[in-house]
C-alpha positions as a Markdown table, in Angstrom:
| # | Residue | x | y | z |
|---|---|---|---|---|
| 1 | Unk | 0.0 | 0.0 | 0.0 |
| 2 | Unk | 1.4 | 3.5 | -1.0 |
| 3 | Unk | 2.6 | 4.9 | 2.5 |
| 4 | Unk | 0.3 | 7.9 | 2.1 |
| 5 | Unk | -2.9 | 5.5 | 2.0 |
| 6 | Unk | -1.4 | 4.0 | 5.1 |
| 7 | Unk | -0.9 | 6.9 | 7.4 |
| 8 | Unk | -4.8 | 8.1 | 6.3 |
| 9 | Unk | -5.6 | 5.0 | 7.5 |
| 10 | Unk | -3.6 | 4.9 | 10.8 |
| 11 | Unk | -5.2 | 8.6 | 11.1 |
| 12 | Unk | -9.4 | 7.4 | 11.0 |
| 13 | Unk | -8.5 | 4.3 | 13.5 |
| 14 | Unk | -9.0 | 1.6 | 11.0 |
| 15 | Unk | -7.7 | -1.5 | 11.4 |
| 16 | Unk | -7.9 | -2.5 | 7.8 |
| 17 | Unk | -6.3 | -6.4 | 8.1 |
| 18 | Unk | -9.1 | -6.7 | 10.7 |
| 19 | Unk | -12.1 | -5.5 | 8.7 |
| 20 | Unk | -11.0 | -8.0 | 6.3 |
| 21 | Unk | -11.0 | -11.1 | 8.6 |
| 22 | Unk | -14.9 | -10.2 | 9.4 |
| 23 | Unk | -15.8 | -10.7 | 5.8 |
| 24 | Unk | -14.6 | -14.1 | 5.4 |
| 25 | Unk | -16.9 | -17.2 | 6.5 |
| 26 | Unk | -14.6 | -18.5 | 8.9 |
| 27 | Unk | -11.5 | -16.8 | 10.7 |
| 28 | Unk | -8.5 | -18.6 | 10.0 |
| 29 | Unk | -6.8 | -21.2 | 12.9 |
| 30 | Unk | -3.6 | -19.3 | 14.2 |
| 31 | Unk | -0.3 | -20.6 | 13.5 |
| 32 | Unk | 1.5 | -22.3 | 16.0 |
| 33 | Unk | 5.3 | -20.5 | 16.8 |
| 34 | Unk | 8.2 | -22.9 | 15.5 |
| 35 | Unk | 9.8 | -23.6 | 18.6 |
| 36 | Unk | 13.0 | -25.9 | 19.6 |
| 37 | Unk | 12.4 | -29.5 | 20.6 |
| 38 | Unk | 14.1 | -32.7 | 20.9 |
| 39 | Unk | 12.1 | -33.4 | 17.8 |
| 40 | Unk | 13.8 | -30.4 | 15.7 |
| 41 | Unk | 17.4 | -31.4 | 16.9 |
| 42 | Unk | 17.3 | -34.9 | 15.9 |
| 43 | Unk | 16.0 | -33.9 | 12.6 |
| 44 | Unk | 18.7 | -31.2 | 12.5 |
| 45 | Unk | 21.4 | -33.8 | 13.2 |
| 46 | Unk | 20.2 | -36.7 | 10.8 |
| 47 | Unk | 20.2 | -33.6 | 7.8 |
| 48 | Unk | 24.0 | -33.1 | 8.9 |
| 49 | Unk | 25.0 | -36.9 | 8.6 |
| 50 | Unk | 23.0 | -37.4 | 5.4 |
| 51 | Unk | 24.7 | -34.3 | 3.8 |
| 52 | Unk | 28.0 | -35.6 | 5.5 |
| 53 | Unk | 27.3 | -38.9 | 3.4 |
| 54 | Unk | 26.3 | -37.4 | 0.3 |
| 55 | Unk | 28.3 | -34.3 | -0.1 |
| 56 | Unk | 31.5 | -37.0 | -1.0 |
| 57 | Unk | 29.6 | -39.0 | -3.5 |
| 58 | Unk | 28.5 | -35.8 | -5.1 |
| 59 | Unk | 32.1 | -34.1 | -5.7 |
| 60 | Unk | 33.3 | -37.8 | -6.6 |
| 61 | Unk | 30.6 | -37.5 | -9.5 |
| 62 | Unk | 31.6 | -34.1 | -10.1 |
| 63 | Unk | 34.8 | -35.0 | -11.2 |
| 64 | Unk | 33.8 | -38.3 | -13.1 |
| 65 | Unk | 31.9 | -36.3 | -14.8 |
| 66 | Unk | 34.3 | -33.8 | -15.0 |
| 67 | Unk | 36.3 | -36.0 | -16.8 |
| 68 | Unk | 33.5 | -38.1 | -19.3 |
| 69 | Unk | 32.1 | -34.6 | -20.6 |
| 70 | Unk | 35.2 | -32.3 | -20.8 |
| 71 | Unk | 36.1 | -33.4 | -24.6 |
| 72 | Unk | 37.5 | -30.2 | -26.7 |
| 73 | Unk | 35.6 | -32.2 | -29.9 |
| 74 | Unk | 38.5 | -31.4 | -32.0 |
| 75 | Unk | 40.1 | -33.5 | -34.6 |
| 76 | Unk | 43.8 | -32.0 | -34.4 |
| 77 | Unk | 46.3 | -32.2 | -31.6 |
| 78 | Unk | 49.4 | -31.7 | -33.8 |
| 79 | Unk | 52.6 | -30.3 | -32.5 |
| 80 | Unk | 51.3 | -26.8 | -34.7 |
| 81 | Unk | 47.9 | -27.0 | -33.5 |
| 82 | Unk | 48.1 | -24.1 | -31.1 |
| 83 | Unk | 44.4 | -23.8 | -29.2 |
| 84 | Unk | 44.4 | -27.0 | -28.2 |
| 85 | Unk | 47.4 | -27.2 | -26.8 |
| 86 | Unk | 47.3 | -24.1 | -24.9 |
| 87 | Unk | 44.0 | -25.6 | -22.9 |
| 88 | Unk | 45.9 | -28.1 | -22.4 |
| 89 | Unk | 48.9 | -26.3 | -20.9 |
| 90 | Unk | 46.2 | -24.2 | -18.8 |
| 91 | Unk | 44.4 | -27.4 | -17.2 |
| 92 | Unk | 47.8 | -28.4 | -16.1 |
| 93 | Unk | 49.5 | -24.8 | -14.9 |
| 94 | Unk | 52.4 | -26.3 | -13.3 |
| 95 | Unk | 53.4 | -28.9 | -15.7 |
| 96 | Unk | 56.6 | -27.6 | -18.2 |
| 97 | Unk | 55.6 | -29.4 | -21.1 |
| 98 | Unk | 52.6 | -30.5 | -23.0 |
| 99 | Unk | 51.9 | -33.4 | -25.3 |
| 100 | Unk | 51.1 | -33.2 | -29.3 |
| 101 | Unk | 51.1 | -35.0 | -32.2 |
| 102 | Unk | 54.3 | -35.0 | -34.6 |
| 103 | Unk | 53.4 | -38.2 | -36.6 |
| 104 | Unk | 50.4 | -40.6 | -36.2 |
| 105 | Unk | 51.4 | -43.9 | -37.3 |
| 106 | Unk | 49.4 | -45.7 | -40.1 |
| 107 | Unk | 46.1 | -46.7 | -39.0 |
| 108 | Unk | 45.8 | -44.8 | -35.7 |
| 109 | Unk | 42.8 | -42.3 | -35.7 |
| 110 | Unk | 41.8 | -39.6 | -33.3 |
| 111 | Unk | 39.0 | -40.3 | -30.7 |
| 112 | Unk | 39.2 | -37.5 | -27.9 |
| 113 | Unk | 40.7 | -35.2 | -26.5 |
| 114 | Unk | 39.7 | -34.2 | -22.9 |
| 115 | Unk | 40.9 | -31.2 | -20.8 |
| 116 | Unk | 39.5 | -30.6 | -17.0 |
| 117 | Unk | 41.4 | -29.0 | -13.9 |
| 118 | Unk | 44.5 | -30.6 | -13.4 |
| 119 | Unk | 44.4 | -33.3 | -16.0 |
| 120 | Unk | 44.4 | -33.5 | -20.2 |
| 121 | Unk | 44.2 | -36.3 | -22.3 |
| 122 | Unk | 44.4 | -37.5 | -25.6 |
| 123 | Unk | 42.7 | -41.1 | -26.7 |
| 124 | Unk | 43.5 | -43.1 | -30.0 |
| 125 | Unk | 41.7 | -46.2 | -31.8 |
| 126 | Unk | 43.9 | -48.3 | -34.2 |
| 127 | Unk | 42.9 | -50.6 | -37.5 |
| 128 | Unk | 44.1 | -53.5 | -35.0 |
| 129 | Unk | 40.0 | -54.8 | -34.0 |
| 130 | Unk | 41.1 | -58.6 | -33.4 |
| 131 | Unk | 43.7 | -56.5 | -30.8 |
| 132 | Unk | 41.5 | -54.6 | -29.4 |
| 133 | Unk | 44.2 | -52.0 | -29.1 |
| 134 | Unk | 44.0 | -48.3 | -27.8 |
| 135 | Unk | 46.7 | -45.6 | -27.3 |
| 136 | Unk | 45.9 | -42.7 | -24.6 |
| 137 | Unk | 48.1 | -40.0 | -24.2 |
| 138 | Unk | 47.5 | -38.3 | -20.5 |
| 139 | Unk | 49.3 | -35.1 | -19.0 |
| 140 | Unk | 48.9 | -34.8 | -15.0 |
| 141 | Unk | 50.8 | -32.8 | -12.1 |
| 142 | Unk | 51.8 | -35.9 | -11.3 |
| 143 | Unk | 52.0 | -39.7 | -12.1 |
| 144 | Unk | 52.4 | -43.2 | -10.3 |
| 145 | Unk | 55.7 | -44.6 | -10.7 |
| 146 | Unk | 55.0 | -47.7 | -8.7 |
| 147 | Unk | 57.1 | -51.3 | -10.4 |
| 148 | Unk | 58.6 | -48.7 | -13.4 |
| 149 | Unk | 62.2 | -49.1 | -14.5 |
| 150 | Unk | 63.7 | -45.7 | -15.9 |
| 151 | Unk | 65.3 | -46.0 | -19.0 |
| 152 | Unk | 67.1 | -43.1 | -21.4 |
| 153 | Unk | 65.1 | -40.6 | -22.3 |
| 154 | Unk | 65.1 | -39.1 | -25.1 |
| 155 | Unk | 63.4 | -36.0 | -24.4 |
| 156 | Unk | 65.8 | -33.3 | -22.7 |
| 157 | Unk | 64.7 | -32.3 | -19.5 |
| 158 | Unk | 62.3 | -35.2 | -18.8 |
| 159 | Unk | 63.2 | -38.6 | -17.1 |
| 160 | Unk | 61.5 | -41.4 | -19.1 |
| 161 | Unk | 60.1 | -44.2 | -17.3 |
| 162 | Unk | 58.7 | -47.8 | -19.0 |
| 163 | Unk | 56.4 | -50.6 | -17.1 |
| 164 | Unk | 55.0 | -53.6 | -18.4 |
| 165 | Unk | 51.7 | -55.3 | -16.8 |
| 166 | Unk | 51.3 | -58.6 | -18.6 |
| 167 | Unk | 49.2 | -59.8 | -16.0 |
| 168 | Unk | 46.2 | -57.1 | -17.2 |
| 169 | Unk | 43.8 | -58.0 | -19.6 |
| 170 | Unk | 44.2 | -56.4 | -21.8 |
| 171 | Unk | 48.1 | -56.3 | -21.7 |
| 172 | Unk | 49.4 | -52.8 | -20.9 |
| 173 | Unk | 53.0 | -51.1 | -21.5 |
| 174 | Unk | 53.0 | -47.4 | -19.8 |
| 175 | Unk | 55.8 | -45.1 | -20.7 |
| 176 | Unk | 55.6 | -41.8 | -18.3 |
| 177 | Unk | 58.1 | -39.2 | -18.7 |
| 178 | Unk | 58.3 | -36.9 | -15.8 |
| 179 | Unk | 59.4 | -33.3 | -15.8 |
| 180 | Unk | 59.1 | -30.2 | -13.8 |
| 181 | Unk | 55.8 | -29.7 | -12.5 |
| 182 | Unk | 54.1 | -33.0 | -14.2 |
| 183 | Unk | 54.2 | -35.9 | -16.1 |
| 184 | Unk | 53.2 | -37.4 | -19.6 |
| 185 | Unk | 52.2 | -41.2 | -19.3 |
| 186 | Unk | 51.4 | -42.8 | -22.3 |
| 187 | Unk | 49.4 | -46.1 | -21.8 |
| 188 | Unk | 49.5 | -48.9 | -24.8 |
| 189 | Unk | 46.7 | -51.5 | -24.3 |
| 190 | Unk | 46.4 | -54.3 | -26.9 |
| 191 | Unk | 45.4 | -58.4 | -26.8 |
| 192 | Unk | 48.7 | -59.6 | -27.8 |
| 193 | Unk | 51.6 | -57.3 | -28.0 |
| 194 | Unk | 51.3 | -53.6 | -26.6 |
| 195 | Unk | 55.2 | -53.4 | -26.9 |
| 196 | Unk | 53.9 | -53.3 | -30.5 |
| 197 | Unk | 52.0 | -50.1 | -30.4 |
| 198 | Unk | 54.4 | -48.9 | -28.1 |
| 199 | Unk | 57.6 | -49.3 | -30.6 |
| 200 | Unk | 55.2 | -47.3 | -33.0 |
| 201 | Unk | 54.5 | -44.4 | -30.8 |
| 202 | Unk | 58.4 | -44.3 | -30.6 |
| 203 | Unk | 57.7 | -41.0 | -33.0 |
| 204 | Unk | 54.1 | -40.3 | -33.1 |
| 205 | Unk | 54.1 | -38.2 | -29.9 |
| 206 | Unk | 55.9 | -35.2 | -28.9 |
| 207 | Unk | 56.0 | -32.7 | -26.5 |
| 208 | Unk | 55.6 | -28.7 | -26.7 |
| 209 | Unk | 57.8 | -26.4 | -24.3 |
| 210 | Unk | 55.1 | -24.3 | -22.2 |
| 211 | Unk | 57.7 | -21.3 | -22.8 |
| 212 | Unk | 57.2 | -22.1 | -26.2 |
| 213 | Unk | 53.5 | -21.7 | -26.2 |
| 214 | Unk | 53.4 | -18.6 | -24.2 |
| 215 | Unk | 55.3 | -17.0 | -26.3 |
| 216 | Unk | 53.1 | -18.1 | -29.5 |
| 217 | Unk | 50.3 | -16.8 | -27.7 |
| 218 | Unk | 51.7 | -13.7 | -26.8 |
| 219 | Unk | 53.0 | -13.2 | -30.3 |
| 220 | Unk | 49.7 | -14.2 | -31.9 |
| 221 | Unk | 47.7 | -11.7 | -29.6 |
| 222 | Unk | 50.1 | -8.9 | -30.2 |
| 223 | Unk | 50.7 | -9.2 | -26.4 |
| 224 | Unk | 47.2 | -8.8 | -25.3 |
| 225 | Unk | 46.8 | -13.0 | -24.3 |
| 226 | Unk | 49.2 | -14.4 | -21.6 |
| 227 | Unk | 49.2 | -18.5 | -20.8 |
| 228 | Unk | 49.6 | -18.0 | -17.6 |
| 229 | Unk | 48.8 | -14.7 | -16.3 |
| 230 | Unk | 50.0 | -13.5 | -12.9 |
């Protein structure tokens, strides 16, 4: 009600919520006050563990689902293919280096590419159906070294790291380089012989400086666009 309607209101001594209660058939019951009881605090408390419970589960999802619905739907991740890679370099903001594509072998094809907070990935398919073979290509802040030998590397500035599970099904060879600030594992699966696959990713996959990329973004912005601004 406008506040001068009120006050002529207040002024004639009408009690206008009143006069309405009188014109309806029945006056309304009153509303009990909320107060505190046993009642209330149990409830209280059994809200608290059930949110306890579920909150968990529900981040855990989160980031499942973080992971299954993050894909860039692109169908290049070359060593040139600069967008791409610089998400890449941003979901992983510590890691010095970031994995492209110099040369697929013959018969590999492109199935995703994923980027989320702290993690990017990149998945293959082969021709090899009787194999059942898969390539995926993963860049973390860090990886599991657990039962892996280190071998040469032949990547400066990275350790290289190989291990063989032949117990898996399917069989799985994991080569992991580690550098500063992260890792690149890349996990061979196949029925038969993942050294295989693994002996042809020998030069399919490379790896991208993340000084080099900042600089290609700066220089492609005309120094308006910094990877990792402070």
């Amino acid at each position: 009600m406008p506040s001068q309607l009120r006050h002529l209101l207040r002024e004639k001594g009408r009690d206008l919520h009143a006069e309405f209660l009188d014109l309806l058939p029945r006056r309304p019951a009153p509303i009990s006050i909320q107060r505190f009881s046993l009642r209330r605090f149990g409830l209280a408390i059994s809200v608290v563990l059930v949110l306890l419970v579920v909150t968990p589960m529900f981040v855990a999802w989160a980031v499942q689902t973080d992971r299954t619905n993050s894909s860039l739907f692109t169908s290049d991740v070359h060593c040139d293919d600069q967008e791409a890679l610089w998400l890449m370099a941003q979901a992983v903001p510590s890691a010095a280096m970031v994995p492209c594509v110099q040369l697929a072998p013959a018969g590999w094809s492109l199935n995703d590419v994923k980027v989320g907070r702290g993690f990017a990935s990149i998945v293959f398919d082969t021709d090899r159906p009787s194999q059942e073979a898969a390539v995926t290509v993963e860049l973390a802040p860090a990886c599991d070294l657990a039962g892996a030998t280190e071998v040469s590397s032949e990547q400066p500035g990275a350790r290289r790291y190989i291990r063989v599970d032949r117990d898996a099904r399917p069989q799985r060879v994991t080569r992991t380089y580690a550098f500063q600030g992260g890792c690149i594992s890349e996990r061979y699966l196949a029925v038969g012989s993942p050294e295989r696959l693994a002996a042809d990713a020998s030069s399919a996959i490379g790896f991208v400086t993340r000084e080099q990329l900042a600089v290609d973004l700066s220089r492609r912005s005309d120094g308006r666009l910094h990877l990792d601004p402070s």
